[in-house]
C-alpha positions as CSV (number, residue, x, y, z in Angstrom):
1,X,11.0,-5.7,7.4
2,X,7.8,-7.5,7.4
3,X,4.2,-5.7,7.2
4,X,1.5,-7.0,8.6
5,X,-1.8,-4.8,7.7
6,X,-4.8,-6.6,9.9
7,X,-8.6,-5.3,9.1
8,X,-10.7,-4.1,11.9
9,X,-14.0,-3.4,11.4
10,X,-13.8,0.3,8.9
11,X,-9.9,0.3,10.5
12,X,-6.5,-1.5,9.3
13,X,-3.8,-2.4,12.1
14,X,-0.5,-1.9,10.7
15,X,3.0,-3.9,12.4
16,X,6.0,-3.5,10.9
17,X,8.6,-6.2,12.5
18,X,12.3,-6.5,11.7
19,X,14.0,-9.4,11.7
20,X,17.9,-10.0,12.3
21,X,18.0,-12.1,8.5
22,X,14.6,-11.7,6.3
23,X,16.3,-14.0,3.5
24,X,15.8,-16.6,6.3
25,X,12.6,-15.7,8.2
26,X,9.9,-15.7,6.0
27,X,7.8,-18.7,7.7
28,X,8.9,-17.1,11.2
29,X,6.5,-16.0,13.4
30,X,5.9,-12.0,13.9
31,X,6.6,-13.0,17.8
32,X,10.5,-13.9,17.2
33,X,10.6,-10.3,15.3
34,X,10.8,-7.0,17.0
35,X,7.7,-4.7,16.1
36,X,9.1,-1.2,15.4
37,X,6.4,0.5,14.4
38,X,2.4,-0.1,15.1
39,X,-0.6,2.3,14.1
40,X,-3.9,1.7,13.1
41,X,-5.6,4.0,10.6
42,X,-9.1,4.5,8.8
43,X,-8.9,2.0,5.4
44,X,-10.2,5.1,3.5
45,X,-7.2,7.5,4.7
46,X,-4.8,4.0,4.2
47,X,-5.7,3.1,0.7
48,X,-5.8,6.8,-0.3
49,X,-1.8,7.3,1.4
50,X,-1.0,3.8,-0.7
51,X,-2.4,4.8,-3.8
52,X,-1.6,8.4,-4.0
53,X,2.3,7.1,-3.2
54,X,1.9,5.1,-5.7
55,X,1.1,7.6,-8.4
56,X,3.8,9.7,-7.2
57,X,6.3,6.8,-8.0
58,X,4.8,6.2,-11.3
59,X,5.1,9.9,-11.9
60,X,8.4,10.0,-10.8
61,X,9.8,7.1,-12.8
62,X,7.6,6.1,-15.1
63,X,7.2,2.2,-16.2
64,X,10.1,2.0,-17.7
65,X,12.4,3.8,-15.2
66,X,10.5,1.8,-12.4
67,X,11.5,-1.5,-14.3
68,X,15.6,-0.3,-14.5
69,X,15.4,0.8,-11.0
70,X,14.0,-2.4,-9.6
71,X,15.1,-4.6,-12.0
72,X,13.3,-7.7,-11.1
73,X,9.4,-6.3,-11.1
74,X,7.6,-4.1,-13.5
75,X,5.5,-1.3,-12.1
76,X,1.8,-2.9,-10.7
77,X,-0.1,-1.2,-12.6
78,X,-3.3,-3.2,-12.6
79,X,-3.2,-3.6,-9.2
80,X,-2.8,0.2,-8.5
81,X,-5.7,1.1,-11.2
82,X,-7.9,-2.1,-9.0
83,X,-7.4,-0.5,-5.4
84,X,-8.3,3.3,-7.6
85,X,-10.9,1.7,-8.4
86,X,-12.3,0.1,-4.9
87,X,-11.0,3.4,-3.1
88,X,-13.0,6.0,-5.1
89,X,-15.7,3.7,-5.5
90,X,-15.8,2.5,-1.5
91,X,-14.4,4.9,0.6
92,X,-15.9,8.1,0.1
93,X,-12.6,10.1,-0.1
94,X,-12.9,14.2,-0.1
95,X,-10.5,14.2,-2.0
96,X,-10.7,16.0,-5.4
97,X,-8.7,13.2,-7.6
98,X,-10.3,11.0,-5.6
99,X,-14.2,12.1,-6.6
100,X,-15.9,9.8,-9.0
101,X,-17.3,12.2,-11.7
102,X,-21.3,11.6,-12.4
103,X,-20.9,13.6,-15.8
104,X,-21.1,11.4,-18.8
C-alpha cells in the first residue's frame, strides 16, 4: 500500500493505492496502482486522528514492546512529540489533551 497525503489549502487529500508487488514498485507511478481508498479531510481533524493513534500505540506497547514487535524501527517518538507540538500549537483543536495550557 502506498499513501499519498497531498495539502490543499487548510485540507489534506489522502490516496491509498495498492500495488500487485510494493518490494518492486517504489519508483512506480500512483497511475499503474489501483487507488482503493480517497478522502480528504481538515489537517486539524488529520493530525489530531494521527497523533492521538499514535499515543494509543505507544500506550499500548510501550517503546520497548513497539521495538520487539517491529523489530527493525524504534518507536518515533520525536517526531510524534514534533507534530504535538505543531497540532496544539496550529490547529486550534477542542480537544481537551489537545488545549495548550496558559498557566505557568
Amino acid at each position: 500500500m502506498r499513501w499519498r497525503l497531498r495539502r490543499q489549502g487548510a485540507d489534506v487529500e489522502i490516496a491509498i493505492y495498492r500495488f500487485p508487488d510494493m518490494s518492486t514498485s517504489w519508483d512506480t507511478p500512483d497511475a499503474e496502482g489501483t487507488r482503493c481508498w480517497n478522502s480528504t479531510q481538515p489537517r486539524a481533524v488529520l493530525s489530531h486522528a494521527v497523533v492521538e493513534a499514535a499515543e494509543t500505540v505507544l500506550r499500548l506497547h510501550g517503546e520497548a514492546g513497539y521495538r520487539k514487535k517491529w523489530i527493525e524501527h524504534s518507536f518515533p517518538v520525536a517526531a510524534l512529540d514534533g507534530l504535538r507540538q505543531l497540532h496544539r500549537r496550529n490547529d486550534e483543536c477542542r480537544h481537551e489533551n489537545c488545549q495548550v495550557s496558559t498557566d505557568s
